[in-house]
C-alpha positions as CSV (number, residue, x, y, z in Angstrom):
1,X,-0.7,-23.7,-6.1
2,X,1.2,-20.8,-4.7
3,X,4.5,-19.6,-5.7
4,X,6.6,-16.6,-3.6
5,X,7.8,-13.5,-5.6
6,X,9.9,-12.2,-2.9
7,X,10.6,-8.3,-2.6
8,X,14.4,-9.0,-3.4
9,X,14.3,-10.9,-6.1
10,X,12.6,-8.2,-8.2
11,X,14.4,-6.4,-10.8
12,X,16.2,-3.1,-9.9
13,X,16.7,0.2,-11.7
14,X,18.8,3.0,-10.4
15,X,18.8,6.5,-12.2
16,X,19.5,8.7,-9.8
17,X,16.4,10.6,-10.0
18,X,14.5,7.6,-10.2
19,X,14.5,4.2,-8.0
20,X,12.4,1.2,-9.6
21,X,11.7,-2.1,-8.3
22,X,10.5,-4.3,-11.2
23,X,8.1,-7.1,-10.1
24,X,8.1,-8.8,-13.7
25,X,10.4,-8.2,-16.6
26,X,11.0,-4.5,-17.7
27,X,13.0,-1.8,-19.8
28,X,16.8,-3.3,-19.3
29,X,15.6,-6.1,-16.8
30,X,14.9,-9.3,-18.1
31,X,13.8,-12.5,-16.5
32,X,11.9,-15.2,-18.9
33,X,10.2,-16.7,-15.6
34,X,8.6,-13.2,-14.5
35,X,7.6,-11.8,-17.9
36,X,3.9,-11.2,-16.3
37,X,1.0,-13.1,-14.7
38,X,-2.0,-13.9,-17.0
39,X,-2.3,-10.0,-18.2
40,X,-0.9,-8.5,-15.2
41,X,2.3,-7.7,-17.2
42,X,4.1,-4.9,-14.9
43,X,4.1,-3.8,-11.6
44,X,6.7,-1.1,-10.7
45,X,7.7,0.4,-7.2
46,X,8.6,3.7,-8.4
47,X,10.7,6.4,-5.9
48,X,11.1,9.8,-7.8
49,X,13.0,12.7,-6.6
50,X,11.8,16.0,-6.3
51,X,10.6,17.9,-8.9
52,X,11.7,15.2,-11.3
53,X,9.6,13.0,-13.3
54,X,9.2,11.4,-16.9
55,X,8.5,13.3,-19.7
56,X,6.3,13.4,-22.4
57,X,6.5,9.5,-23.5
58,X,3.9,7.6,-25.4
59,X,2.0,4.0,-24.9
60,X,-0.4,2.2,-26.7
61,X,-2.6,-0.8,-26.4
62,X,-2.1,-0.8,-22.5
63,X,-4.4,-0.5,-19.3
64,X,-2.2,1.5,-17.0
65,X,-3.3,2.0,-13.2
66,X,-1.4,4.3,-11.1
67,X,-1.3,4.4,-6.8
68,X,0.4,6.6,-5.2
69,X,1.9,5.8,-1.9
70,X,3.9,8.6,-0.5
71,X,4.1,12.3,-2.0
72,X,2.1,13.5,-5.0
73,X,2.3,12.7,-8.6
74,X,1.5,15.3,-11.0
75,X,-0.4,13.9,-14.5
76,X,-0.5,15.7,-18.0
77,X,-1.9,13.7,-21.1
78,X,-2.8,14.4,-24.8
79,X,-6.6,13.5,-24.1
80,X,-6.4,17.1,-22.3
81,X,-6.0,15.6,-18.6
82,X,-4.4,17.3,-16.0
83,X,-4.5,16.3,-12.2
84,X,-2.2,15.6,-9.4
85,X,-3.0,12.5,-7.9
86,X,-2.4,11.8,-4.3
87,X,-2.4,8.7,-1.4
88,X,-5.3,6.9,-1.8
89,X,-6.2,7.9,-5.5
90,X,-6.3,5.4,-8.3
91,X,-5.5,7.1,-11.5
92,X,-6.7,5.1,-14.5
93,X,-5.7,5.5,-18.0
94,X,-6.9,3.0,-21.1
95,X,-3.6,3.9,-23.9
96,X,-5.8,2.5,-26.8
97,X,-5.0,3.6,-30.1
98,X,-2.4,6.0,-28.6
99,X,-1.8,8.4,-26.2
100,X,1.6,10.3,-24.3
101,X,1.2,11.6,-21.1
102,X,4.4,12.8,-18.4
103,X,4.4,12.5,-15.0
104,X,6.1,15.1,-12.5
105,X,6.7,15.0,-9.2
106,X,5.2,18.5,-7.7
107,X,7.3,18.9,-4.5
108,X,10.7,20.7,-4.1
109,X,11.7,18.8,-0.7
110,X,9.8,15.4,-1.0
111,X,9.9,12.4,-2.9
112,X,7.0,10.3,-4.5
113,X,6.2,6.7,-4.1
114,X,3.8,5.3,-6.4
115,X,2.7,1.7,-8.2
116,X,2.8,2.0,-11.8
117,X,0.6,-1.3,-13.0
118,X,0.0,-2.5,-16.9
119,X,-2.4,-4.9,-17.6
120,X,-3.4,-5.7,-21.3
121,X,-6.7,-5.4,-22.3
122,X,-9.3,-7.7,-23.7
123,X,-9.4,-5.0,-26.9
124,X,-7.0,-3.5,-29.1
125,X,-7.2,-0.6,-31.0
126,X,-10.0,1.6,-28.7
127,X,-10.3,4.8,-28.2
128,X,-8.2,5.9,-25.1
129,X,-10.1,7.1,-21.9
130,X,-9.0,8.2,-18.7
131,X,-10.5,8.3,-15.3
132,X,-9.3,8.4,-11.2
133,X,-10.8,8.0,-8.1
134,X,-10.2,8.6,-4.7
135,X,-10.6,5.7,-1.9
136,X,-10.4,6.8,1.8
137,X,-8.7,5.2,4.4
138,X,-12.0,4.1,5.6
139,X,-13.1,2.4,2.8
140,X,-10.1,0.2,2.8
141,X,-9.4,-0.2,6.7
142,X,-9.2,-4.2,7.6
143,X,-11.0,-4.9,4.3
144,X,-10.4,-5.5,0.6
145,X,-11.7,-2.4,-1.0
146,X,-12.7,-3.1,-4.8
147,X,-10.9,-0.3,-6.7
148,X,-10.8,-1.5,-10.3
149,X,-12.9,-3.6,-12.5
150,X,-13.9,-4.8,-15.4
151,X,-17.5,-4.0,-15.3
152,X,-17.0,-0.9,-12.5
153,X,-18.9,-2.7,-9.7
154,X,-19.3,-1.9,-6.5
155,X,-18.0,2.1,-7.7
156,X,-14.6,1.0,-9.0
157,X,-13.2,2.0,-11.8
158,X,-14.1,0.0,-15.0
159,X,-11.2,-1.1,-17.3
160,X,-11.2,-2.8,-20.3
161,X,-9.8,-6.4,-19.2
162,X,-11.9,-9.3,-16.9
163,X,-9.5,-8.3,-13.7
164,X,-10.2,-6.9,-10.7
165,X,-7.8,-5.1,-8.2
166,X,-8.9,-4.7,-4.2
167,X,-6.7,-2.5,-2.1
168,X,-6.8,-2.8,2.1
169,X,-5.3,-1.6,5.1
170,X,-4.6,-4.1,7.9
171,X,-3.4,-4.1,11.2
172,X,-3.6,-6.1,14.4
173,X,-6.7,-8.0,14.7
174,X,-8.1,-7.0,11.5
175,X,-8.8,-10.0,8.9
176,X,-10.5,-10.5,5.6
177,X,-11.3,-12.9,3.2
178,X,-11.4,-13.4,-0.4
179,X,-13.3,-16.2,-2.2
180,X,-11.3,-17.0,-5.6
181,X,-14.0,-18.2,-8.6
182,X,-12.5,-21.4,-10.2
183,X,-10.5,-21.2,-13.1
184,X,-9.2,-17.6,-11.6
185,X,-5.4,-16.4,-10.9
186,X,-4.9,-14.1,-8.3
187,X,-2.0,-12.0,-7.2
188,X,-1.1,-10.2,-4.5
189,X,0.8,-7.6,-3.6
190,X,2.2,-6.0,-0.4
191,X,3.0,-2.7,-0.9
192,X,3.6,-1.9,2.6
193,X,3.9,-3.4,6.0
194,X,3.5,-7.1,6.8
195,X,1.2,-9.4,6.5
196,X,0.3,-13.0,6.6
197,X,-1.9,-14.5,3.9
198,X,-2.7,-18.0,3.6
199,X,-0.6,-18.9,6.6
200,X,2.5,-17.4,4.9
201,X,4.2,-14.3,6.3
202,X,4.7,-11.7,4.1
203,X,6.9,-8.4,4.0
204,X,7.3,-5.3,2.3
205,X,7.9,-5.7,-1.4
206,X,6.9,-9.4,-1.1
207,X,4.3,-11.3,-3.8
208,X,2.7,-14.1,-4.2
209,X,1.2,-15.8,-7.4
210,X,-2.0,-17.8,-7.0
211,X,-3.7,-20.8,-8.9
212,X,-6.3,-23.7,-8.5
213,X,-7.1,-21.7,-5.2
214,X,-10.4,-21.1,-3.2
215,X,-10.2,-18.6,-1.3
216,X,-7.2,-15.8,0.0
217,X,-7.1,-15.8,4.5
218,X,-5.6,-12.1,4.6
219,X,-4.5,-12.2,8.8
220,X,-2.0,-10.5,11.4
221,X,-1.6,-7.1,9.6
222,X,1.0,-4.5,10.9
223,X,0.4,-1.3,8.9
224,X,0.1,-3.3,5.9
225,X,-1.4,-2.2,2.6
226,X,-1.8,-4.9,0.1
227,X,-3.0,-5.3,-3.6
228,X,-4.8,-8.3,-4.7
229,X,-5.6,-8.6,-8.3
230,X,-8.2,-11.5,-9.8
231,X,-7.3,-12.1,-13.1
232,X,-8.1,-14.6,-15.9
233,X,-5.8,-17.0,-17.1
């Protein structure tokens, strides 16, 4: 079964220095039929202004994946961390038993997309651990790149839930496919561009929730860059 989640029926947050776009229920927006997909519980499509950024805030109990799109993000954390991440980089950070962290963007001129993404873990109540990654354009070109797991194969970042999250570039001509194990949701989302997957055109911003499927047909790209996340039910 396939359900659409398209890019404007997502929640919306305006606060001047920050735009959101809320794929499941979050903060003031509330929606009992998009409250999260197995434990994929929030994706946000962040725009922050220049040399703005959230402060020093805490979380707990939370697997929390940042991508940047545009700009640069700036990261500070009380494990000690401190890194800017940029394009390409997957920043990782297991909340656990607690942990507050702010997030700045660096630039005086520029803005900073990113994709801030919860998933709940398998665990509660573990130590908190950090991690990031970068993963080139080439890794990713016309293919599904695995960038987070839950047993860190093929190089990806290991995170403390049974999900995995691929991230490709597609254009023209290029083409993938994904085989989905039975019993498996997947999601996917299109950060950028357009796309076509399983025969149905996508756009920017646009989802799609997946279940009792075999496979994901990934086709007719046009500087698209897409998230697909395998998770359990």
């Amino acid at each position: 079964m396939i359900t659409l989640r398209p890019s404007q029926e997502r929640g919306y947050a305006e606060h001047g220095w920050l735009k959101s776009y809320h794929s499941f229920s979050f903060a003031e927006y509330y929606d009992p039929q998009h409250m999260g997909f197995g434990p994929l519980r929030v994706i946000n499509d962040d725009w922050i202004a220049p040399a703005m950024g959230f402060g020093t805030h805490p979380h707990k109990d939370m697997e929390i994946i940042t991508y940047v799109l545009e700009g640069a993000i700036a990261h500070k954390d009380s494990m000690g961390n401190g890194s800017t991440i940029r394009p390409g980089n997957v920043q990782y950070m297991s909340a656990g038993t607690g942990v507050r962290h702010s997030e700045f963007n660096p630039a005086a001129n520029e803005h900073t997309r990113l994709l801030q993404i919860w998933i709940q873990p398998d665990v509660l109540g573990a130590t908190p651990q950090y991690s990031e990654k970068a993963f080139s354009r080439e890794e990713k070109q016309g293919q599904l790149r695995l960038a987070v797991s839950g047993d860190g194969a093929e190089g990806s970042i290991r995170i403390r839930q049974d999900a995995r999250l691929y991230i490709g570039l597609f254009d023209e001509g290029q083409h993938a496919e994904l085989n989905l194990p039975a019993g498996r949701l997947a999601y996917v989302h299109l950060a950028r561009g357009a796309l076509t997957v399983n025969g149905i055109a996508l756009q920017e911003g646009d989802a799609m929730q997946l279940s009792d499927e075999a496979s994901l047909s990934l086709r007719e790209g046009k500087a698209a860059e897409v998230l697909v996340f395998d998770l359990p039910r």
